[in-house]
C-alpha positions as CSV (number, residue, x, y, z in Angstrom):
1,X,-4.1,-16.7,-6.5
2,X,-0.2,-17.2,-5.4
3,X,2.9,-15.2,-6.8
4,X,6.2,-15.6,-7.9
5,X,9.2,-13.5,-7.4
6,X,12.9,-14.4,-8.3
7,X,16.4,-13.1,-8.8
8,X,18.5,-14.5,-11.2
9,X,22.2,-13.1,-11.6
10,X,25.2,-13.9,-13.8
11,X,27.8,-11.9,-12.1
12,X,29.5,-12.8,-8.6
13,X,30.0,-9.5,-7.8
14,X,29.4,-8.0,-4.0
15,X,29.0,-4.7,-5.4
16,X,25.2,-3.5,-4.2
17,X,24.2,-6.6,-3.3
18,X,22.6,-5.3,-0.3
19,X,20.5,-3.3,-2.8
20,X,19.4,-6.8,-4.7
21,X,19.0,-8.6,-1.0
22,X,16.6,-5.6,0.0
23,X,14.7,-5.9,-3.2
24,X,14.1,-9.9,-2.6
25,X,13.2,-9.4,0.7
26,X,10.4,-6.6,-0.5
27,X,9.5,-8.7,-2.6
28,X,8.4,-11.6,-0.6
29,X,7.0,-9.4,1.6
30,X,5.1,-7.8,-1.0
31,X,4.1,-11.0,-3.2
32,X,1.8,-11.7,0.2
33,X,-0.9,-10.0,-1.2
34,X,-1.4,-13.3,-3.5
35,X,-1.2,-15.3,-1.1
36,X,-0.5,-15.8,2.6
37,X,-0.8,-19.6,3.3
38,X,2.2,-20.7,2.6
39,X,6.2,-18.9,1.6
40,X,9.1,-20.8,0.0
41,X,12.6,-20.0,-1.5
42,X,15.1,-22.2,-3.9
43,X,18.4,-21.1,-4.0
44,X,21.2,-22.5,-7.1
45,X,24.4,-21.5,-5.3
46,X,27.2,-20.7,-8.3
47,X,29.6,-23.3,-6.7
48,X,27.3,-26.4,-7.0
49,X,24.4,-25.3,-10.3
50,X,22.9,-28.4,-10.0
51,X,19.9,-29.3,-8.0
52,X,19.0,-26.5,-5.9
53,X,18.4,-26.7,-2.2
54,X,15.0,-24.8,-1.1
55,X,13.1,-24.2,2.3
56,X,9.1,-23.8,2.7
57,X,6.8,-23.4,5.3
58,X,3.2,-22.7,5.7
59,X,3.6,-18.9,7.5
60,X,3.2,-15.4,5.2
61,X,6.2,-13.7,3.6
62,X,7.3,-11.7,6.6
63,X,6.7,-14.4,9.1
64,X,9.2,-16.6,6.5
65,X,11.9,-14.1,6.5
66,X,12.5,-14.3,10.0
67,X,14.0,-17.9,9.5
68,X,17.6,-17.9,10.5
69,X,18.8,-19.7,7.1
70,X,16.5,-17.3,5.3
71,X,18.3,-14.5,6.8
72,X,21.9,-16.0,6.0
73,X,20.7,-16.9,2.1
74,X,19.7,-13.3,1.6
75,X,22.6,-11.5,3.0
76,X,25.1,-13.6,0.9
77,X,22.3,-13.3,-2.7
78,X,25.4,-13.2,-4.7
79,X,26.3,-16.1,-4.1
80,X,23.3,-17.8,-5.8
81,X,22.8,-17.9,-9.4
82,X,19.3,-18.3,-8.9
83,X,17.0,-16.8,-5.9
84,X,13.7,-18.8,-6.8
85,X,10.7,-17.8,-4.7
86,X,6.8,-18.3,-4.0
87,X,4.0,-17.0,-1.8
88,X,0.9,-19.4,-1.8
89,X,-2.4,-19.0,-1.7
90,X,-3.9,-22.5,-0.4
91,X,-6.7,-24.0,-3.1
92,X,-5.6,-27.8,-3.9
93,X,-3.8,-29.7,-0.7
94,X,-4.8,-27.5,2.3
95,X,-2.6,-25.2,3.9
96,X,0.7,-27.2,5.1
97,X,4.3,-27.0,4.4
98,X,4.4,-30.2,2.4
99,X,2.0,-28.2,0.3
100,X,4.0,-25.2,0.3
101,X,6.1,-24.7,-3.2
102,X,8.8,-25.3,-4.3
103,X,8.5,-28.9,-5.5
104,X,11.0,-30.7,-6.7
105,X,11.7,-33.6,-9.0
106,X,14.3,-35.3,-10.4
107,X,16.0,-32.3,-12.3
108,X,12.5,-30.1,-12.0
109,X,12.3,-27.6,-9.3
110,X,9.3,-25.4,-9.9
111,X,6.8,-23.0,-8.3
112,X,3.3,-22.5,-9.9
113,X,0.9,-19.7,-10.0
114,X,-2.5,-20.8,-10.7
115,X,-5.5,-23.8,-10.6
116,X,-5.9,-26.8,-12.9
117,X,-8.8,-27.5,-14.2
118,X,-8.3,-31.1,-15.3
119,X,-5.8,-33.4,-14.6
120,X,-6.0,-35.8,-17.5
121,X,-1.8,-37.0,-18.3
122,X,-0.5,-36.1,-14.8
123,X,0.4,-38.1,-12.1
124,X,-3.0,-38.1,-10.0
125,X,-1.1,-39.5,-6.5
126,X,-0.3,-36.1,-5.4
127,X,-2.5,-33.8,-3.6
128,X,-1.3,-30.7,-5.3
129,X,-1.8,-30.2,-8.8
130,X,1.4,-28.2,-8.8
131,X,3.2,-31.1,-7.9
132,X,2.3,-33.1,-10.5
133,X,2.9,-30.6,-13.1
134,X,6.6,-30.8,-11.3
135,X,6.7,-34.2,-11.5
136,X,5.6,-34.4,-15.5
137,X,8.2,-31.8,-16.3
138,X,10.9,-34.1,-14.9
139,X,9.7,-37.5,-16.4
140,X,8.5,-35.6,-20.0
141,X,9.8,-32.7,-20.2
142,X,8.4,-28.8,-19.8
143,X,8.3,-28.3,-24.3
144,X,5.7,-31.7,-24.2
145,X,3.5,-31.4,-21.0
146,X,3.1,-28.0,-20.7
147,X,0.5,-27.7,-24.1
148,X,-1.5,-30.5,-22.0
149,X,-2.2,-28.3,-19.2
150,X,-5.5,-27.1,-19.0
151,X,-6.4,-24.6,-16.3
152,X,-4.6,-21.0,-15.1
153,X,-0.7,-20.9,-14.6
154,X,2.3,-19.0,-14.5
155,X,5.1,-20.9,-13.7
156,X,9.0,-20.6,-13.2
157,X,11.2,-23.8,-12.8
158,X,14.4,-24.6,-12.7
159,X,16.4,-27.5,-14.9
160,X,19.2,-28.9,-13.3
161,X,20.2,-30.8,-16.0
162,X,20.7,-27.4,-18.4
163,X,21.4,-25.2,-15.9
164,X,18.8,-22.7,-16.6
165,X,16.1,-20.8,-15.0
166,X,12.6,-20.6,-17.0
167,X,9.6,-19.2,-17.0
168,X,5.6,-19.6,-18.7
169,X,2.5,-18.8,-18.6
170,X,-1.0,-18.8,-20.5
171,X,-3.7,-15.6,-20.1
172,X,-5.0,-16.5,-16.5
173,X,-2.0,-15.6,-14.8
174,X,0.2,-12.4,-15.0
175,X,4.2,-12.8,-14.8
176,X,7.0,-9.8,-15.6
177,X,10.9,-9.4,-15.6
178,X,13.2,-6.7,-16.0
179,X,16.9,-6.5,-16.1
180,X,19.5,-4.3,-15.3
181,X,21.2,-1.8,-18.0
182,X,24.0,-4.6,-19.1
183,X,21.7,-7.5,-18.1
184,X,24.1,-9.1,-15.5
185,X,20.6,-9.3,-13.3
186,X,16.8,-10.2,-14.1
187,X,13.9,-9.4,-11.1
188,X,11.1,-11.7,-11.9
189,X,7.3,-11.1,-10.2
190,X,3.8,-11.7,-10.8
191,X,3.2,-8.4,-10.5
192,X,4.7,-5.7,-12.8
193,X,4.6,-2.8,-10.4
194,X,6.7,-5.0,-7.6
195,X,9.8,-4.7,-9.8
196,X,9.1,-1.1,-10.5
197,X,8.3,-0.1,-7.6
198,X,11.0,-1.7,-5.6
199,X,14.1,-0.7,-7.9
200,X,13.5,2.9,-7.6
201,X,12.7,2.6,-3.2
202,X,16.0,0.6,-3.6
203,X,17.7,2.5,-6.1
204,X,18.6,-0.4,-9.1
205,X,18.8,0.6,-12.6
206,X,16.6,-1.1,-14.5
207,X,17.3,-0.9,-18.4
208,X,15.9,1.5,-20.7
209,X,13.2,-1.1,-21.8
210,X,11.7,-0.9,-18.5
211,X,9.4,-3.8,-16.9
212,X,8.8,-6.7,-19.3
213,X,5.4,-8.1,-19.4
214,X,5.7,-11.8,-21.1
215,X,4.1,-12.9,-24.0
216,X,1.4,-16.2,-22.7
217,X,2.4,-19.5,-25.6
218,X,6.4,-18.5,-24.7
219,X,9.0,-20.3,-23.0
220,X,11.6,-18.0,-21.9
221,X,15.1,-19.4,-21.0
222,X,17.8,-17.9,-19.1
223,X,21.2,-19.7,-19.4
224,X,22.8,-19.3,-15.8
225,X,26.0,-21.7,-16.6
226,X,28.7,-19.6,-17.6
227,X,28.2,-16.5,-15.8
228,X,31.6,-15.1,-17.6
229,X,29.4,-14.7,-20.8
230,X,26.2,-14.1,-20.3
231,X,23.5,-11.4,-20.7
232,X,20.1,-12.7,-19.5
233,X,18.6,-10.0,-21.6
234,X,19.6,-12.0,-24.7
235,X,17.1,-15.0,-23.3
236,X,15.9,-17.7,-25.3
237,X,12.3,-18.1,-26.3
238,X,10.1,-21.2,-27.5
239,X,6.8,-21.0,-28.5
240,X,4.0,-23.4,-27.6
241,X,0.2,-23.5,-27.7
242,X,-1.6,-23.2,-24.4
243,X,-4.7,-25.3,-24.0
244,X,-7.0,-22.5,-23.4
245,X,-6.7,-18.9,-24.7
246,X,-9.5,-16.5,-23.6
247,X,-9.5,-14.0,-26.0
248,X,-11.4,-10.5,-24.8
249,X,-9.8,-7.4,-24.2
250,X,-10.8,-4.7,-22.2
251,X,-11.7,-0.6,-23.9
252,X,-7.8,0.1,-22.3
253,X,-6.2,-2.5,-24.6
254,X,-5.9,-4.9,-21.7
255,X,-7.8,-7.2,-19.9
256,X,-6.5,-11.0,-19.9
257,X,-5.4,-10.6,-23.2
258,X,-3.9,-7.1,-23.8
259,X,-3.9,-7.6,-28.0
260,X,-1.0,-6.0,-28.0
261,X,1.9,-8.0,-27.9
262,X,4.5,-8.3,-30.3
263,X,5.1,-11.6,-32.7
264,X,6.9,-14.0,-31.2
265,X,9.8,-16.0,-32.6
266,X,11.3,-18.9,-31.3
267,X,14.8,-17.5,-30.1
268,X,14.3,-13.9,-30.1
269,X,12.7,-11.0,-27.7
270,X,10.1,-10.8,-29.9
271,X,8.1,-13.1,-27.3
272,X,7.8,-10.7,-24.8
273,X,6.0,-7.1,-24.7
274,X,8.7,-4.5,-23.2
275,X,5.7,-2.6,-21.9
276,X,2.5,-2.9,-20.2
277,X,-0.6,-1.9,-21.0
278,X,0.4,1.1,-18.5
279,X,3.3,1.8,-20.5
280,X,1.4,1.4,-24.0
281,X,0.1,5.5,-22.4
282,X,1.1,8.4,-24.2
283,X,3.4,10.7,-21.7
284,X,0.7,13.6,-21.8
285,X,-2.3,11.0,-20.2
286,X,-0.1,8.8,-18.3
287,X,0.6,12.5,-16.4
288,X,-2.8,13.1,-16.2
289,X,-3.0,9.9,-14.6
290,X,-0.4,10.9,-11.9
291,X,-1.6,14.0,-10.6
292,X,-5.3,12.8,-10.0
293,X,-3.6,9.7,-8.9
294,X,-1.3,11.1,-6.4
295,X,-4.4,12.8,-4.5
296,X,-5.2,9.7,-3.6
297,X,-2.1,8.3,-2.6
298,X,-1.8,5.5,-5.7
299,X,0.6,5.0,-8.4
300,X,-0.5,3.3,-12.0
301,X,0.4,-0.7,-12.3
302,X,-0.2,-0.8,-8.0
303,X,-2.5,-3.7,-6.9
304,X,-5.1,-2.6,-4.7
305,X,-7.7,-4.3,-2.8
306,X,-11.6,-3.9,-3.6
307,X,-14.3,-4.3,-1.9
308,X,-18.6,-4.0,-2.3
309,X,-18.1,-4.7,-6.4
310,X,-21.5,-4.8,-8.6
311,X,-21.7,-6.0,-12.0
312,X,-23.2,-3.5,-14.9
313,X,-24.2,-5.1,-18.2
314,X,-23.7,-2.8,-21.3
315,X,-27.1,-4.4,-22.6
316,X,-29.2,-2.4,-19.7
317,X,-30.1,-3.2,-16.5
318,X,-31.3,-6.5,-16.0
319,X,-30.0,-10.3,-14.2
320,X,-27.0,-10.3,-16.3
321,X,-26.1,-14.2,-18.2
322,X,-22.6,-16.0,-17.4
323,X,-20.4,-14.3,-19.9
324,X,-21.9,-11.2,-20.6
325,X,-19.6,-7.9,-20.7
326,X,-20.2,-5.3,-18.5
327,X,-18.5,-2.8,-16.1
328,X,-17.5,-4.0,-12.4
329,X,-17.9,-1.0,-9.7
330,X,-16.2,-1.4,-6.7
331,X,-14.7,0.6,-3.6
332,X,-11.5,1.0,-2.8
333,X,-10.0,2.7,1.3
334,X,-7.8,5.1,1.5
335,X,-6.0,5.2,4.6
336,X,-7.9,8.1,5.9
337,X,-11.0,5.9,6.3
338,X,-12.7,7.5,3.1
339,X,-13.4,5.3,-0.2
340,X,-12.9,5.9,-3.9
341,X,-14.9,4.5,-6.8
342,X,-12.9,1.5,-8.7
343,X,-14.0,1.1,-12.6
344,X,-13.5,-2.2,-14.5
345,X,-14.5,-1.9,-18.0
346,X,-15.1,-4.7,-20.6
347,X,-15.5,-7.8,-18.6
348,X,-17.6,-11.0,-18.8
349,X,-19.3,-11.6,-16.4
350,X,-19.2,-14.2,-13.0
351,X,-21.4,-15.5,-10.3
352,X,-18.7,-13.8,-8.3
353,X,-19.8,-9.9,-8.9
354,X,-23.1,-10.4,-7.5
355,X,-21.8,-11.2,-3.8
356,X,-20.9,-8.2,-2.0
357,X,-18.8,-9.4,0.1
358,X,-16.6,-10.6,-1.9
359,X,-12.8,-9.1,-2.2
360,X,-10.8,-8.9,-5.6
361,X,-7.9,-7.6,-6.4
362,X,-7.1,-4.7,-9.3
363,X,-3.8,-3.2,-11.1
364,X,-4.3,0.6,-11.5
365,X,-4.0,1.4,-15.2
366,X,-5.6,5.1,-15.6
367,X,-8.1,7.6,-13.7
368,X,-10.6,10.4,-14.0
369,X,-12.3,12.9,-12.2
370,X,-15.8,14.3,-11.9
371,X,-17.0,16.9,-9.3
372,X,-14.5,16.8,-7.8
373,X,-14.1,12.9,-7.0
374,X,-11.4,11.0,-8.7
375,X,-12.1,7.2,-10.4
376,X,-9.5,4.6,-10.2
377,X,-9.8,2.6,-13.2
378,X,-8.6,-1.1,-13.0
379,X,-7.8,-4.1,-14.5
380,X,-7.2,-7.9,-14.3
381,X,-9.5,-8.3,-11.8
382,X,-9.0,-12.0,-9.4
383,X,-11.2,-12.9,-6.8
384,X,-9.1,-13.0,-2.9
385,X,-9.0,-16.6,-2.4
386,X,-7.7,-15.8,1.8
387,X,-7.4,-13.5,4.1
388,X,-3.8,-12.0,4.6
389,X,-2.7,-11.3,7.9
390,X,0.0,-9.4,9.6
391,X,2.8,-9.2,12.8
392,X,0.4,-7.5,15.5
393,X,0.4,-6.7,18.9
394,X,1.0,-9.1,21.6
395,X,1.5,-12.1,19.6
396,X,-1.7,-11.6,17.4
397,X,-2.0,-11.7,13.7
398,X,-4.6,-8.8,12.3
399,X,-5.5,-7.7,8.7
400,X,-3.8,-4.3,7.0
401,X,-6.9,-2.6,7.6
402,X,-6.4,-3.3,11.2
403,X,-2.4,-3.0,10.8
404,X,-3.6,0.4,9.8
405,X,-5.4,2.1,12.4
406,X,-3.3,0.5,15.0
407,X,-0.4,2.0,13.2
408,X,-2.1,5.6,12.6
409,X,-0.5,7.1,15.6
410,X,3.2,6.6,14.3
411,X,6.2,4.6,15.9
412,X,5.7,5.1,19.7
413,X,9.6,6.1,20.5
414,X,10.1,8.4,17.6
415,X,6.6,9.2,16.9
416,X,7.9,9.0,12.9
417,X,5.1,7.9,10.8
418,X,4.9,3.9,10.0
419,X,3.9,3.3,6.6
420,X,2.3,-0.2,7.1
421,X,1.1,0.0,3.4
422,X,4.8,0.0,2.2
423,X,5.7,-4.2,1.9
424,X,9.5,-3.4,2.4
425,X,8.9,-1.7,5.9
426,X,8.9,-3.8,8.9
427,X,6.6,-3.0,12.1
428,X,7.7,-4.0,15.5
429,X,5.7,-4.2,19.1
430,X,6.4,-3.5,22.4
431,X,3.4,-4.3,23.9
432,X,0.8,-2.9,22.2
433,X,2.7,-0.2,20.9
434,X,3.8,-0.2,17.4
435,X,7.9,0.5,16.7
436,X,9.4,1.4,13.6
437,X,12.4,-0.4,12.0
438,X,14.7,2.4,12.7
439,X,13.7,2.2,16.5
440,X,13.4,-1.6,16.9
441,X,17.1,-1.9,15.2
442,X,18.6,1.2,18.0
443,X,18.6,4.0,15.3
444,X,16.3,6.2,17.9
């Protein structure tokens, strides 16, 4: 899997732009979980909207923000009308910058979340398929190819030629937005609890409507060419038909396709749902969820890594058929070394469960308790298509798990804590001694 995060803006303004420059940077840092082979950024600057200028490389997040034009980019963000960015996961094309998104084309600058399946109607001479969707947007058009693609995406482009920012997707790929109160700003990520999560560590206000998950079949337009007049909450929406539409949903009203989105209309909000299926709770359980939640040290909508997963037809026990719905089981760490019991209900089942050492990744939707032990119930399970790694001593790249217990003993000036699990916190070395940001940056 890859991810996309963006930040689109319509006002000029300086005012807390630190505040929106911290969040992107989080962000990217964050969005490694999907994938770690590869991290780009396009940036529209609001004194030239037409084809925007972009950099890529084939490093992780953090390893990408430590670029010196990087840097500049995001401490000027309101300058840009449009902050486009992408974390890869390799699959098609190896692991190289050339492979790295964005691409660009013509008019088209996109980044793509997702595998094709086929690629009958699209320009085979490129050796990513995310290209050539790129490249078929620019010579067709996004309304006419994008019914044709058969496979998962989620996808956010930019047209030069209209001056606006847009985003897709079908049911294999998550992608959600939110704006603040007066819609001057939209925060765009593949994962719900990113925006969320990083607005309230960097104090934005979102609007009352919360995190917007969006509607697969929808084409959502944001206008970014007349900054004076706009409100990218009053987006545009056309409707399409994606080639394939898996249709189960899980006992939580979610699952690929949550069956609970509103009707959409072709230039109305009506495409998107305002809420989640975390948000679809009633205050009283989604309070429940919290307490036996915070025991643990999660929060719902939080994407968590599990491990040792087995596969539990509802038919009884036996060699379960391709297809057949069941209940995944899997473990989750805590960062005391301990595990918790992960629940997955409603699912078809893959070749995928039965291998024990393979990794997926969940979003925490509800728990319960029993004798004591708390369940973390999950959903939208995807399969960990590489192995993220992390800034470690001496020049070395290790895994969280390792960024963990190297970590345990806190920062070794202030001996403060270091929350390695926390995306937006940067760790530092001396040696092999880990150093907070406060310490590293002469706050000690």
């Amino acid at each position: 899997m890859c991810g996309n995060v963006a930040l689109i803006s319509t006002n000029k303004t300086t005012t807390d732009w630190k505040k929106r420059s911290d969040w992107l940077k989080a962000a990217i840092i964050a969005d490694t979980i999907r994938g770690a082979d590869g991290t780009g950024l396009a940036f529209v600057p609001w004194d030239d909207l037409g084809a925007p200028d972009y950099l890529k490389q084939a490093v992780p997040g953090p390893t990408f923000l430590e670029n010196r034009r990087i840097g500049s980019i995001l401490t000027n963000v309101d300058k840009y009308a449009v902050l486009m960015g992408h974390n890869r996961a390799a699959t098609k094309g190896g692991v190289s910058t050339k492979s790295s998104h964005p691409f660009a084309h013509k008019h088209i600058t996109l980044c793509h979340n997702g595998t094709l399946t086929a690629t009958s109607g699209l320009d085979l001479s490129f050796d990513v398929d995310s290209e050539a969707i790129c490249h078929a947007f620019a010579e067709k058009g996004a309304g006419e190819v994008i019914e044709t693609l058969k496979g998962a995406y989620a996808l956010q482009w930019y047209d030069a030629k209209e001056k606006t920012y847009n985003i897709a997707r079908n049911e294999d790929r998550p992608l959600a937005f939110a704006f603040t109160p007066k819609g001057e700003f939209a925060f765009v990520a593949s994962e719900a609890w990113m925006i969320r999560e990083l607005a309230y560590k960097y104090d934005i206000t979102l609007s009352k409507d919360g995190v917007w998950s969006l509607n697969p079949g929808h084409i959502i337009t944001f206008a970014v060419d007349d900054p004076k007049k706009k409100d990218l909450s009053k987006f545009t929406s056309k409707a399409f038909t994606p080639y394939v539409t898996p249709t189960y949903t899980s006992s939580y009203g979610g699952g690929r396709n949550n069956g609970n989105f509103t009707k959409a209309t072709d230039s109305s909000n009506g495409s998107v749902d305002p809420t989640t299926t975390i948000n679809k709770l009633s205050a009283k359980r989604r309070e429940l969820y919290r307490k036996k939640l915070d025991k643990i040290g999660l929060v719902l909508g939080e994407l968590i890594e599990i491990t040792d997963v087995s596969f539990h037809p509802y038919s009884g026990p036996h060699t379960p058929k391709i297809g057949e719905f069941g209940k995944v089981e899997g473990l989750y760490e805590l960062e005391n070394n301990t595990y918790v019991q992960t629940l997955c209900y409603s699912v078809p089942y893959r070749e995928e469960y039965s291998d024990l050492s393979a990794v997926f990744y969940g979003t925490v939707v509800g728990a319960s308790q029993s004798d004591g032990s708390v369940y973390v119930t999950v959903e939208e399970l995807e399969q960990d298509s590489a192995t993220f790694m992390y800034k470690g001593p001496n020049d070395s790249w290790v895994t969280l798990q390792e960024l963990d217990k190297l970590c345990k003993g806190g920062c070794s000036a202030c001996k403060e804590p270091i929350d390695v699990r926390d995306k937006g916190e940067w760790v530092d070395w001396v040696g092999e001694l880990p150093v907070c940001t406060n310490c590293w940056g002469g706050g000690c």
